[in-house]
KOLRO-860407 format. One record per residue (C-alpha): x, y negated, z negated. Coordinates in Angstrom, 2 decimals. Last residue first. Example, Ala and Ser with C-alpha at 12.3 -4.5 7.8 and 13.67 -1.06 7.14 Angstrom:
<atoms>
@u: 13.67 | v: 1.06 | w: -7.14 .
@u: 12.30 | v: 4.50 | w: -7.80 .
</atoms>
This chain:
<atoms>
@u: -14.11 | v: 51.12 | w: 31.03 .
@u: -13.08 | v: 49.79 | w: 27.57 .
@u: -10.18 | v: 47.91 | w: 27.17 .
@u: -11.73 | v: 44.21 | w: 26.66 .
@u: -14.31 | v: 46.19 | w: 23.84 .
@u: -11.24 | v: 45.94 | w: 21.52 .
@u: -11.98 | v: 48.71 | w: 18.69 .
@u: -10.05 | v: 51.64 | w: 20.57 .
@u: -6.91 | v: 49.54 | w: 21.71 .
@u: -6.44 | v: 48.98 | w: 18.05 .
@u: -6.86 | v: 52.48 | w: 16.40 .
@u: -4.82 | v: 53.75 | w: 19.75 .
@u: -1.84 | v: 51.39 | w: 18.80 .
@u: -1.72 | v: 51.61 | w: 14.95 .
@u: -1.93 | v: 55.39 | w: 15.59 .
@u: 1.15 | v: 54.96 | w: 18.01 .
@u: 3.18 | v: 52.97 | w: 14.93 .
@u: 5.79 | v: 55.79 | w: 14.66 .
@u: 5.78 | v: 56.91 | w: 18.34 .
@u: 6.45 | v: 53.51 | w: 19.54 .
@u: 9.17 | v: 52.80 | w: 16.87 .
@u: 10.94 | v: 55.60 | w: 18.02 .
@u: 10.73 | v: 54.99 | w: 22.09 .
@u: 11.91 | v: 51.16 | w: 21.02 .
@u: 15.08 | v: 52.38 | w: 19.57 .
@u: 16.44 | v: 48.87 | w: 19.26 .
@u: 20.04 | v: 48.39 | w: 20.22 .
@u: 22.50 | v: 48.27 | w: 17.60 .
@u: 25.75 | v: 50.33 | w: 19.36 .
@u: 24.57 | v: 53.36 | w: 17.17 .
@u: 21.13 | v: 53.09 | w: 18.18 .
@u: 18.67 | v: 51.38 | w: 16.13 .
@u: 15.52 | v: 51.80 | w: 13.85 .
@u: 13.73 | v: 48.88 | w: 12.86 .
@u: 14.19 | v: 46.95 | w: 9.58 .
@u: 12.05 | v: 46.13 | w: 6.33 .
@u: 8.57 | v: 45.88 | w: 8.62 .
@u: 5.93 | v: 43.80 | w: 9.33 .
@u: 3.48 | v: 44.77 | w: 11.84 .
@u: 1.32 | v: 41.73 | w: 13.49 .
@u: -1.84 | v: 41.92 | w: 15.42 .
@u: -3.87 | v: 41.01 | w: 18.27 .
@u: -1.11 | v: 39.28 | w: 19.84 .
@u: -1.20 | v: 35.43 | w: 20.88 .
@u: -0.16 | v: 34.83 | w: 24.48 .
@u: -4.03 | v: 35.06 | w: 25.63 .
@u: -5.26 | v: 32.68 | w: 23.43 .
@u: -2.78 | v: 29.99 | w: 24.72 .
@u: -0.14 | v: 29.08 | w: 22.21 .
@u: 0.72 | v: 26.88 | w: 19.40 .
@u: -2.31 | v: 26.21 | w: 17.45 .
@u: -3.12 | v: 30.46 | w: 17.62 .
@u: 0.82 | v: 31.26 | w: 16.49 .
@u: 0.34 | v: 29.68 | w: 12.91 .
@u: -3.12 | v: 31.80 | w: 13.03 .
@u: -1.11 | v: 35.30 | w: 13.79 .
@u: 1.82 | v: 34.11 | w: 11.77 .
@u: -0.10 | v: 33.71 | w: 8.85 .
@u: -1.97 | v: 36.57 | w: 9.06 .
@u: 1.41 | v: 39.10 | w: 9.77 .
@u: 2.61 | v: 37.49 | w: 6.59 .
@u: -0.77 | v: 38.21 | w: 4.23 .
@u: -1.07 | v: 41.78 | w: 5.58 .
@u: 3.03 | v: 41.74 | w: 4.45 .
@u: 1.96 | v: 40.03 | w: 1.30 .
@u: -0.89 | v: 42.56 | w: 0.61 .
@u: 1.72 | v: 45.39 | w: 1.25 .
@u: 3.91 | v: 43.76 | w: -1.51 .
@u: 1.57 | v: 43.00 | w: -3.89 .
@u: 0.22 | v: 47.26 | w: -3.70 .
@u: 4.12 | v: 48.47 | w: -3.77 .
@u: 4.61 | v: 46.50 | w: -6.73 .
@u: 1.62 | v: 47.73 | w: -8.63 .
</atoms>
């Protein structure tokens, strides 16, 4: 039960931010979608593994680039 409120909170979050971020910006600055997550993975001097976190949220990626018509062609 805990796990279910707190993955519609995150959805919830990423919402939010996504239509907070819509009066503030031009459409095209404002991303397509939002992944919340407890921390990131890091090197041992703190920088952001970014190759890591690619490969861990590439489905999200593909799923995404997939259902926007703009990238088709």
């Amino acid at each position: 039960m805990d796990l279910a409120r707190n993955l519609i909170g995150r959805i919830n979050v990423g919402g939010k931010l996504i239509a907070s971020m819509k009066t503030l910006l031009d459409g095209y600055k404002v991303p397509k979608s939002v992944i919340v997550t407890d921390q990131l993975p890091k090197t041992s001097t703190g920088k952001i593994q970014k190759n890591v976190v690619r490969r861990a949220y590439a489905r999200h990626y593909q799923a995404e680039r997939h259902a926007d018509p703009e990238h088709e062609g």
